[in-house]
C-alpha positions as a Markdown table, in Angstrom:
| # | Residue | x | y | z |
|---|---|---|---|---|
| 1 | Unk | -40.3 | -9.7 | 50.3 |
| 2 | Unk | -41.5 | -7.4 | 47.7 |
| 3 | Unk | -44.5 | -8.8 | 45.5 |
| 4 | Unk | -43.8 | -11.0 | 42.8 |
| 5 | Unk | -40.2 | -11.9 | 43.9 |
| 6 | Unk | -39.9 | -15.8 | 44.3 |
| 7 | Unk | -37.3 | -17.6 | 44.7 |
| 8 | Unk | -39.3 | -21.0 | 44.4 |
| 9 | Unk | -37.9 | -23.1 | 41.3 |
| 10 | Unk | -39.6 | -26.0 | 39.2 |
| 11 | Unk | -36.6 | -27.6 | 37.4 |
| 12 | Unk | -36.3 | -27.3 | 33.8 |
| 13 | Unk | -38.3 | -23.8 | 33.2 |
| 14 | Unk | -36.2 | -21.5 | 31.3 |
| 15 | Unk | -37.1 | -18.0 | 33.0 |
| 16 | Unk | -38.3 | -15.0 | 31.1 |
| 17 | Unk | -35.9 | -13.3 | 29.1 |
| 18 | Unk | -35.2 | -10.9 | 25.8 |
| 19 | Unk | -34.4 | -13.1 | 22.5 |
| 20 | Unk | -32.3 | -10.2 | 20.9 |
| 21 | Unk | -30.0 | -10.9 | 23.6 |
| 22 | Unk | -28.7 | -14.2 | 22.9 |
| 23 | Unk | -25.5 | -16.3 | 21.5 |
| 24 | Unk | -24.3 | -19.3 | 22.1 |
| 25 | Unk | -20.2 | -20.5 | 22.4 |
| 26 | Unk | -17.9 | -23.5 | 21.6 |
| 27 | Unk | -18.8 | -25.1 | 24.9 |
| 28 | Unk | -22.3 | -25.4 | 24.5 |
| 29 | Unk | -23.0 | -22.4 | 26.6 |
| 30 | Unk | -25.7 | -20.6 | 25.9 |
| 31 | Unk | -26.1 | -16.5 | 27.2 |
| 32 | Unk | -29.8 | -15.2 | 27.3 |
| 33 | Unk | -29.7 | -11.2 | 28.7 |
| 34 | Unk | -32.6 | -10.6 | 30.7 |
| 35 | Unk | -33.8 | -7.3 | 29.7 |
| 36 | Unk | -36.8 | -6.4 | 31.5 |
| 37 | Unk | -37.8 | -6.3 | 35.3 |
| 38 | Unk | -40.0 | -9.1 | 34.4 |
| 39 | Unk | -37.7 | -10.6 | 33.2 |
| 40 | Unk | -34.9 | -10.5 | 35.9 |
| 41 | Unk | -38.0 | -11.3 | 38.7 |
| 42 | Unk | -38.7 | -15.1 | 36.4 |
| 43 | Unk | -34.8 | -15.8 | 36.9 |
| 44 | Unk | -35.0 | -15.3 | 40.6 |
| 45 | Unk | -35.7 | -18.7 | 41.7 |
| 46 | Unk | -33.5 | -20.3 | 39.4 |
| 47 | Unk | -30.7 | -18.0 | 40.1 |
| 48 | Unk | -31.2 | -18.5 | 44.0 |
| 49 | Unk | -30.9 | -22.4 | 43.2 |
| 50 | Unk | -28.0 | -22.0 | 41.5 |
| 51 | Unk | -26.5 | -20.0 | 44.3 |
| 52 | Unk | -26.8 | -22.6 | 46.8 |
| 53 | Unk | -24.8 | -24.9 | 44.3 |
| 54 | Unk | -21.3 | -22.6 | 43.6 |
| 55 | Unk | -18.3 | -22.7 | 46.1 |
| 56 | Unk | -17.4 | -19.4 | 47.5 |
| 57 | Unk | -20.9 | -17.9 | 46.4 |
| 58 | Unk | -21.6 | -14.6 | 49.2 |
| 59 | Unk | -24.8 | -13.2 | 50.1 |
| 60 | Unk | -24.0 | -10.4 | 47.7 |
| 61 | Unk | -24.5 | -12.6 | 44.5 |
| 62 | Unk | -27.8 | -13.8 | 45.7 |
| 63 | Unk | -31.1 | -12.5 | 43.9 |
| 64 | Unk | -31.8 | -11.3 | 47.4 |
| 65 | Unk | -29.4 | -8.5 | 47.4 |
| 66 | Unk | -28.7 | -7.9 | 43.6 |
| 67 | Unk | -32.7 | -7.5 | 42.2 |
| 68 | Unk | -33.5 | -5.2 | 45.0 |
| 69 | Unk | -30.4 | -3.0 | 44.8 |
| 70 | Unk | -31.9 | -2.7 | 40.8 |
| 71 | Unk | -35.6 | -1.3 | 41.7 |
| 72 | Unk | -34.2 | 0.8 | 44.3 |
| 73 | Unk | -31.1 | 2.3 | 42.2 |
| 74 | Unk | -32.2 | 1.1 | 38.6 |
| 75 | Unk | -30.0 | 3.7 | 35.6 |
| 76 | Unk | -29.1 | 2.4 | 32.5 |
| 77 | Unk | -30.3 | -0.4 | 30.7 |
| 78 | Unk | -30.3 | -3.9 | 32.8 |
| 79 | Unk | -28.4 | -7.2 | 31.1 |
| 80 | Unk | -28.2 | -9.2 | 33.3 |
| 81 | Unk | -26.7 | -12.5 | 31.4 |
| 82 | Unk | -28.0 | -15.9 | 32.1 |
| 83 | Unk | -25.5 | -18.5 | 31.0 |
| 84 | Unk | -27.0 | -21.9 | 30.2 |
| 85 | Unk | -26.1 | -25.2 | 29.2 |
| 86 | Unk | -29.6 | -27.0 | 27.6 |
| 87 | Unk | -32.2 | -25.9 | 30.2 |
| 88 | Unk | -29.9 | -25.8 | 33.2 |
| 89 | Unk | -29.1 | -22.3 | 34.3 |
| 90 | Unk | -25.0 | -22.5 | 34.9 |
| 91 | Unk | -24.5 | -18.6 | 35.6 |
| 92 | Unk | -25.5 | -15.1 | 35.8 |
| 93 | Unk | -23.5 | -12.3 | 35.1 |
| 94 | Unk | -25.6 | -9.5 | 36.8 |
| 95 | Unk | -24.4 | -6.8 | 35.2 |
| 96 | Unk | -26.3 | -3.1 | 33.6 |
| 97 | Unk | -25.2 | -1.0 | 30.4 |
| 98 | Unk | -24.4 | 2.8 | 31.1 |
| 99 | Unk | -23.5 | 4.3 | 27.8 |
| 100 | Unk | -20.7 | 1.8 | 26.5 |
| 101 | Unk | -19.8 | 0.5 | 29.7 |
| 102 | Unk | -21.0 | -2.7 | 31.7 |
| 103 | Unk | -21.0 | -3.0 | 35.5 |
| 104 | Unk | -22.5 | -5.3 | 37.8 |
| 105 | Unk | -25.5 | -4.8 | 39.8 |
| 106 | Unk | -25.0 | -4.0 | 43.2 |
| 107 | Unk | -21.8 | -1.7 | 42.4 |
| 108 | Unk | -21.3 | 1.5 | 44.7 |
| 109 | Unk | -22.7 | 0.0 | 47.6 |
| 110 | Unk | -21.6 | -3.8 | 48.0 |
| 111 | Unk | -18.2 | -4.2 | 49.0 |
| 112 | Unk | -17.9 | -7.8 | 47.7 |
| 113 | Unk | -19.0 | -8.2 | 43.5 |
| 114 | Unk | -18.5 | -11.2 | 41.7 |
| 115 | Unk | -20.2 | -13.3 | 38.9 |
| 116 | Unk | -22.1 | -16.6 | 40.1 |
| 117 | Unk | -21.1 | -19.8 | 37.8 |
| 118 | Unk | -20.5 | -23.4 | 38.3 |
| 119 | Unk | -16.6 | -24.1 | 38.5 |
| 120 | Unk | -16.5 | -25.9 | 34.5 |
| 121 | Unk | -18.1 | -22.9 | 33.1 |
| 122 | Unk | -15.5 | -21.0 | 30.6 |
| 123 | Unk | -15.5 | -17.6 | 31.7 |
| 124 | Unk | -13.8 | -16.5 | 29.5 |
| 125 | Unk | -15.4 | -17.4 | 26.6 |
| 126 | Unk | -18.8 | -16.2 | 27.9 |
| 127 | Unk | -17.0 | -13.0 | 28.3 |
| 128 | Unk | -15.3 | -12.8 | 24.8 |
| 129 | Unk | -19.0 | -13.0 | 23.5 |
| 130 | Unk | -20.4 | -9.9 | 25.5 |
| 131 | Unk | -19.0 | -7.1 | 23.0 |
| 132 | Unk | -21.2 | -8.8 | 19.9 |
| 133 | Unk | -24.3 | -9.5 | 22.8 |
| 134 | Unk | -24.2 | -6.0 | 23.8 |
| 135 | Unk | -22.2 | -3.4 | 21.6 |
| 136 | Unk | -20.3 | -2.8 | 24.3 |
| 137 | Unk | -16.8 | -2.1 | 25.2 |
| 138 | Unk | -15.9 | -1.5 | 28.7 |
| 139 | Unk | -16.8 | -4.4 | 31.1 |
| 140 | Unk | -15.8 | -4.0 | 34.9 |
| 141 | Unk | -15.5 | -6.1 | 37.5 |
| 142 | Unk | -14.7 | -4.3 | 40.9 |
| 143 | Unk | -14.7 | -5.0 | 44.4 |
| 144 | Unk | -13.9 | -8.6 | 43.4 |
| 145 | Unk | -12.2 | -10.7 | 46.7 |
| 146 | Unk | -9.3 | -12.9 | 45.9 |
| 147 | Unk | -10.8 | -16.3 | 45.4 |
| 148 | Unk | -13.0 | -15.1 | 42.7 |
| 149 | Unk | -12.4 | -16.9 | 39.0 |
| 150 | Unk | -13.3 | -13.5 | 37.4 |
| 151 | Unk | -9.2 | -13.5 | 38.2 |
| 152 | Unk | -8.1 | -16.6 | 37.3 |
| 153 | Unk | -8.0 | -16.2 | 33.4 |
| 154 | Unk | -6.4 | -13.8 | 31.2 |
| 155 | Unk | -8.5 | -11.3 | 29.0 |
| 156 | Unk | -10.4 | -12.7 | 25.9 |
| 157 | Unk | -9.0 | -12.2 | 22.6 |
| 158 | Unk | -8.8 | -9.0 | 21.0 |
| 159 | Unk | -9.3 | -7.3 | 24.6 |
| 160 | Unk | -7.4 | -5.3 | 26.5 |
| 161 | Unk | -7.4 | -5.0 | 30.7 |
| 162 | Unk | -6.2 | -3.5 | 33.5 |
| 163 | Unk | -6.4 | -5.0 | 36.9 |
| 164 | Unk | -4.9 | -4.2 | 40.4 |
| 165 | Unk | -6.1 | -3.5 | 44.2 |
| 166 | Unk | -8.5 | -0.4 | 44.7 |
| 167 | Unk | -9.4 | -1.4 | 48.6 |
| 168 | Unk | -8.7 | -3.5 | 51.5 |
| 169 | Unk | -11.5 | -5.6 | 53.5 |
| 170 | Unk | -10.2 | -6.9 | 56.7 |
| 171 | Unk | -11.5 | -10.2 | 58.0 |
| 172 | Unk | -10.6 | -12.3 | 61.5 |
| 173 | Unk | -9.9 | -15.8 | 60.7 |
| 174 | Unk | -12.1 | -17.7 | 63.1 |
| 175 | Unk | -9.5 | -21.2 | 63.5 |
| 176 | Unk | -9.9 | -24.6 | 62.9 |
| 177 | Unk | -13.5 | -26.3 | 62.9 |
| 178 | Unk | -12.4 | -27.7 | 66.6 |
| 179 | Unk | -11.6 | -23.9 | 68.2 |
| 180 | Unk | -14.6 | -22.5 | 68.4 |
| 181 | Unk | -14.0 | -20.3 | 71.5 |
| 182 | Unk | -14.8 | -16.7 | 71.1 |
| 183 | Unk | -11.8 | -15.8 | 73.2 |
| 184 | Unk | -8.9 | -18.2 | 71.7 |
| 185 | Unk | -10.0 | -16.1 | 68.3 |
| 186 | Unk | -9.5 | -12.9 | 69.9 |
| 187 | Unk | -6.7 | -10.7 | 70.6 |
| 188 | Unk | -6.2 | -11.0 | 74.4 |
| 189 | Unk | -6.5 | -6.8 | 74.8 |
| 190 | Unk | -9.8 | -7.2 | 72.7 |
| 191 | Unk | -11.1 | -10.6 | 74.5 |
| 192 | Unk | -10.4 | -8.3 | 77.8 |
| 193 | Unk | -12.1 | -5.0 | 76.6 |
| 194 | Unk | -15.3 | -7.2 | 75.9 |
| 195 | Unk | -15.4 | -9.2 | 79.4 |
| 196 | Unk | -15.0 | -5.7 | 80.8 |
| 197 | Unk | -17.4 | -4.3 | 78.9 |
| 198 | Unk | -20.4 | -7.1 | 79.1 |
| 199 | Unk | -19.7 | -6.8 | 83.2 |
| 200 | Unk | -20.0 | -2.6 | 83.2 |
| 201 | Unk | -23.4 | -3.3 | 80.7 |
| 202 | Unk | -24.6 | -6.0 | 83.3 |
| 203 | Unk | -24.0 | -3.4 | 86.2 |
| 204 | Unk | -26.2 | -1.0 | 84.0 |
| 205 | Unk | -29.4 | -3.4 | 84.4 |
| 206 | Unk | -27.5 | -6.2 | 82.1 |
| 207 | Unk | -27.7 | -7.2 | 78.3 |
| 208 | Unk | -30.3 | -8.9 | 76.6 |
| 209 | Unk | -29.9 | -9.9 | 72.7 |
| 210 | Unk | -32.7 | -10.8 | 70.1 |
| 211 | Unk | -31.7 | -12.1 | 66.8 |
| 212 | Unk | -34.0 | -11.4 | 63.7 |
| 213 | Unk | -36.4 | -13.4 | 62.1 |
| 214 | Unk | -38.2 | -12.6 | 58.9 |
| 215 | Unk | -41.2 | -11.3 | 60.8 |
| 216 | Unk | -38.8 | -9.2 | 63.4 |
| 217 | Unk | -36.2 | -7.9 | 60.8 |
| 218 | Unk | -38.0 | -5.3 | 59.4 |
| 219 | Unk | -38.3 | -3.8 | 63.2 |
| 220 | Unk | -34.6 | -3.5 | 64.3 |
| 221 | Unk | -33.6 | -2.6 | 60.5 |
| 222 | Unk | -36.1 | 0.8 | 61.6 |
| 223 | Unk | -34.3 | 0.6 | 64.6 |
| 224 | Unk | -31.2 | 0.7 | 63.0 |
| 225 | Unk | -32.2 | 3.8 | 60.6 |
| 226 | Unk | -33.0 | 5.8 | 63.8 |
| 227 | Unk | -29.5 | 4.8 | 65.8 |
| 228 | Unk | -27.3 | 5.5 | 62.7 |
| 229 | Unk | -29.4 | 9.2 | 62.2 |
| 230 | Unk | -29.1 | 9.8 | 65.8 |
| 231 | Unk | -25.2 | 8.8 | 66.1 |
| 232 | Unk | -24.2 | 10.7 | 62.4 |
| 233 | Unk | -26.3 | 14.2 | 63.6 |
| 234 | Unk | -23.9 | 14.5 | 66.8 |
| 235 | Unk | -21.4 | 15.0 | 64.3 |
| 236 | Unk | -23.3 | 17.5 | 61.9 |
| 237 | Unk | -23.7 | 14.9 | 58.6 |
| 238 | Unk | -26.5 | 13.2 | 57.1 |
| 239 | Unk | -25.0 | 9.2 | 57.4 |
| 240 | Unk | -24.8 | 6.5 | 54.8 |
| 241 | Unk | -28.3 | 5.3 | 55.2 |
| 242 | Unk | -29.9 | 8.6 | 55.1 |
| 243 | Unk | -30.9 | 8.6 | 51.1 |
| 244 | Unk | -34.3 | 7.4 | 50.6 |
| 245 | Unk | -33.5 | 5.2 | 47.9 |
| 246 | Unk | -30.6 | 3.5 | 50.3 |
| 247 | Unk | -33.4 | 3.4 | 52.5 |
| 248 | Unk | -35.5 | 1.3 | 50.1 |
| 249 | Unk | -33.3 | -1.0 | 49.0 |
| 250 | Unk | -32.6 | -1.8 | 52.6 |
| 251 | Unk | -36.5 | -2.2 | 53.0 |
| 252 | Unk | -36.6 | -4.7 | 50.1 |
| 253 | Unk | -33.5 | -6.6 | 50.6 |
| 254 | Unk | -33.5 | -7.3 | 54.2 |
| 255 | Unk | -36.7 | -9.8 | 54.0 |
| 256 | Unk | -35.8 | -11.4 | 51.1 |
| 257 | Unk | -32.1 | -11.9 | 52.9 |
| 258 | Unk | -34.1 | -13.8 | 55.5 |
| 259 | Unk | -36.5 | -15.5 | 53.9 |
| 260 | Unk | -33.2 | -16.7 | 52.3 |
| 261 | Unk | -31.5 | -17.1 | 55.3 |
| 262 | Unk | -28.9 | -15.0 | 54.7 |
| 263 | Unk | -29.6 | -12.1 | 57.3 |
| 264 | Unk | -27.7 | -11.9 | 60.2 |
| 265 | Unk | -29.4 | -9.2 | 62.2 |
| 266 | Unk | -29.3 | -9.2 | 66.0 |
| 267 | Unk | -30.8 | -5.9 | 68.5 |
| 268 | Unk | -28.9 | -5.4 | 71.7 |
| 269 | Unk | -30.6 | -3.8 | 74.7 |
| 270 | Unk | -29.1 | -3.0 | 77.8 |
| 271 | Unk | -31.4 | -2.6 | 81.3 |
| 272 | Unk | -34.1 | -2.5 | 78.9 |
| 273 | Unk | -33.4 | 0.0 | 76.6 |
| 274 | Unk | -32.4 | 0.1 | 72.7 |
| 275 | Unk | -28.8 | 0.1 | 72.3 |
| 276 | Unk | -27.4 | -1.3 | 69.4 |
| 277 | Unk | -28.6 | -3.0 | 66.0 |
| 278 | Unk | -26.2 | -4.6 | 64.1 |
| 279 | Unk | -26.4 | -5.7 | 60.3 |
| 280 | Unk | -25.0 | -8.6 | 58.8 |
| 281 | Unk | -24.7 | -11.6 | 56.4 |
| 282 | Unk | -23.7 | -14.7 | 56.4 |
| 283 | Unk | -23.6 | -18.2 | 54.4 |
| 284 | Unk | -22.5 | -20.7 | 56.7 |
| 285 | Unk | -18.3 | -20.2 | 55.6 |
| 286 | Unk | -18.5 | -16.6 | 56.6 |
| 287 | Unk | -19.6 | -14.3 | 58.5 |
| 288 | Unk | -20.1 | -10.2 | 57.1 |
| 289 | Unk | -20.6 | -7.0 | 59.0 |
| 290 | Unk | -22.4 | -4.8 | 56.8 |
| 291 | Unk | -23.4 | -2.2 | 59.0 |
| 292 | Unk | -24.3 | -0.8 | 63.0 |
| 293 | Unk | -25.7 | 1.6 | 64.7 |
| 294 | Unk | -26.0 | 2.1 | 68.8 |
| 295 | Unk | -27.5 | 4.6 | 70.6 |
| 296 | Unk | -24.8 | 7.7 | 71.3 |
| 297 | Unk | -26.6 | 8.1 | 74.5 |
| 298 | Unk | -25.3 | 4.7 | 75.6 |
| 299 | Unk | -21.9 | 5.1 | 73.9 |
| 300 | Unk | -20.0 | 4.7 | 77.8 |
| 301 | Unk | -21.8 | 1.3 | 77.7 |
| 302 | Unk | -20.2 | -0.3 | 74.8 |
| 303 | Unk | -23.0 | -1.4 | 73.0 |
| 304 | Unk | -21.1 | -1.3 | 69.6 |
| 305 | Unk | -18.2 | -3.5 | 71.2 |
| 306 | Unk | -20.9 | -6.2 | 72.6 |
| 307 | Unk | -23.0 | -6.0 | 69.3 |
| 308 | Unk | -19.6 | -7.3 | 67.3 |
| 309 | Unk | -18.9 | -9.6 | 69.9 |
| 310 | Unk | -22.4 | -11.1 | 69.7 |
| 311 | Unk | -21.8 | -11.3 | 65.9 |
| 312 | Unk | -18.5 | -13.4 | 66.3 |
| 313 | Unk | -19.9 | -15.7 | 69.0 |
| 314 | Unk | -22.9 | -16.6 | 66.1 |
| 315 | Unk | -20.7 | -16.7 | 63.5 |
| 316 | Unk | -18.2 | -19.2 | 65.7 |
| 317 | Unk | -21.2 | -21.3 | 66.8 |
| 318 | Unk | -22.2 | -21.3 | 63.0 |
| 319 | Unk | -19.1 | -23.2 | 62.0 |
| 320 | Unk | -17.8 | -20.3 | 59.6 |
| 321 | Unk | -14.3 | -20.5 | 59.2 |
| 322 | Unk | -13.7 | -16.0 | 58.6 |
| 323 | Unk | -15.9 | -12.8 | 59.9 |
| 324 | Unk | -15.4 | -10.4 | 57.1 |
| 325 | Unk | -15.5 | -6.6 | 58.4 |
| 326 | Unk | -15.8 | -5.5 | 54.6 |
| 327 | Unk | -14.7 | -2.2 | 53.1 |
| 328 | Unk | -12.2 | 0.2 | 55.0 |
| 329 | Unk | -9.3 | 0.1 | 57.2 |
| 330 | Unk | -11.2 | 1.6 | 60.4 |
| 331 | Unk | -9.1 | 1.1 | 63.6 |
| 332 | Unk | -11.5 | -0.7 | 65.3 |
| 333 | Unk | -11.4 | -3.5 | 62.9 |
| 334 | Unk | -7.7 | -4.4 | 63.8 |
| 335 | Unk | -8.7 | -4.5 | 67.2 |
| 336 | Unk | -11.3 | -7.3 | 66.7 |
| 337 | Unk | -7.6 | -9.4 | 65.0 |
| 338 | Unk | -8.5 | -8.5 | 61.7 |
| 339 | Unk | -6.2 | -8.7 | 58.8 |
| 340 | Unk | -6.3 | -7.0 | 55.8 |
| 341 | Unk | -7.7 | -8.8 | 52.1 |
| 342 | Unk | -7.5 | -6.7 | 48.9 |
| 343 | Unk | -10.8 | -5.9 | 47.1 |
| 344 | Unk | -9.7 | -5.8 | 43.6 |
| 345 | Unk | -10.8 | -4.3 | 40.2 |
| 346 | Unk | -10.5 | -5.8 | 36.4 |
| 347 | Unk | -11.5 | -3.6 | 33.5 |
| 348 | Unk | -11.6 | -5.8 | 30.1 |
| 349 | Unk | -11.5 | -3.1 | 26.8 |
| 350 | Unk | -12.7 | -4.7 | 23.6 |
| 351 | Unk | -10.5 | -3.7 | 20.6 |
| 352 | Unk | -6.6 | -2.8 | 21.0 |
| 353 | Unk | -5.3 | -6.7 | 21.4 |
| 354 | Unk | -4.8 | -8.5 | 24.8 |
């Protein structure tokens, strides 16, 4: 985890913040924008704690994911909004100014966005208060999944908004706490393609698995920059994990993911050699492929089809009731049983009447 990054909490400390970001609503909500990096790194623990305490919170709206994705990709000016009620933190917005617009951290590379608040909080109040807060006028939401209550209210007074699907992220339901079988989940041409495929890996010297640990993730997420270069060359282009500043966030994010224990990381070799790292996340109700890479060399062994089989078996022993595939309708996904959920975007305008 990168230095000074803690997400230990003593109760009752009110993090670092900037006072000229600050206003307070009928509710007794109280917004404080943090402002600085030092800032955002004092709300870390407290933020983390409130994560573990909101229904339907995802990886991606834990401090572990959202404050490295702003040191690697940091433009604009950060406000990230801490909503309060006395000295109890209640909610963070994590969002950044770019000329008159807000968005929240994480956009352009997390596939699942939404803002992190205990279910009484009034959204949208706290929301109607961000033009005077900020001097703002634009504030998007996107990449917001279905059950979040960013969609649940209509737009503060005085504002305007648009709001409708941009993307689908499939997802395989994973059953009823009592079905945990991997191959009752399964389509039956997909549970066959696997058994087939384990057996033609096992003929090749057979299939051994590691799953990370903080001390082992930073490994196999090396591993997993050389698969994914290796596998995108073959076709002539550079790959999604071949900027250096992707690269770092990666770096920073992955052990703070499982010192949280968020990660869900496994490497795959077959008769001893590298052949797949897979990538993913998960909270206990779900399960989320981020992203794989296998070795192109081993491609006839299906080390991609085992490494999401492996995921699905963890996530099924975990007790998570969904395996999320995230963004894109790739043709392997429907294969695994997935069905399509729409990722959605809401753009509030201040000014112009609701």
């Amino acid at each position: 985890m990168p230095s000074g990054l803690s997400f230990r909490h003593t109760p009752a400390t009110i993090p670092g913040s900037d006072a000229s970001g600050e206003a307070s609503g009928a509710s007794g909500v109280r917004i404080v924008a943090a402002r600085s990096d030092a800032a955002l790194e004092a709300l870390a623990a407290p933020w983390a704690a409130l994560w573990r305490r909101v229904p339907n919170a995802t990886p991606f709206q834990h401090p572990a994911w959202l404050i490295p994705w702003w040191r690697a990709f940091a433009h604009g000016e950060l406000w990230v909004l801490a909503l309060y009620r006395r000295v109890r933190l209640v909610g963070v917005l994590p969002l950044y100014r770019e000329g008159d617009r807000l968005m929240p951290l994480g956009a352009g590379i997390t596939d699942l966005l939404d803002a992190l608040v205990e279910p009484e909080v009034p959204l949208a109040e706290v929301l109607g208060a961000v033009p005077d807060l900020t001097g703002c006028g634009v504030l998007e939401f996107p990449a917001l999944p279905p059950w979040s209550r960013l969609l649940r209210f209509g737009p503060p007074p005085g504002w305007r908004e648009t709001c409708g699907a941009t993307d689908v992220c499939p997802f395989l339901p994973l059953g009823t706490a009592g079905e945990r079988d991997l191959a009752a989940v399964l389509p039956a041409a997909q549970a066959r393609n696997l058994r087939h495929t384990g057996r033609r890996a096992e003929r090749a010297g057979g299939v051994a698995v590691e799953n990370a640990t903080p001390h082992t993730a930073g490994g196999m997420l090396e591993d997993l920059f050389r698969l994914h270069a290796a596998r995108w060359a073959g076709r002539g282009e550079p790959g999604v994990l071949a900027d250096p500043a992707v690269q770092a966030f990666h770096r920073a994010a992955v052990p703070a993911l499982a010192e949280a224990g968020l990660l869900r990381m496994h490497r795959l070799h077959i008769g001893g050699r590298l052949a797949a790292v897979h990538y993913g996340l998960g909270d206990g109700r779900r399960a989320y492929y981020y992203l794989g890479g296998f070795d192109p060399e081993l491609a006839a062994q299906g080390p991609g089809v085992l490494a999401v089989g492996h995921a699905i078996a963890e996530a099924l022993a975990e007790g998570a009731a969904e395996f999320h595939f995230l963004r894109g309708r790739e043709a392997y996904k429907y294969k695994w049983g997935a069905v399509d959920q729409p990722s959605l975007t809401r753009r509030f305008t201040a000014g112009g009447g609701a």
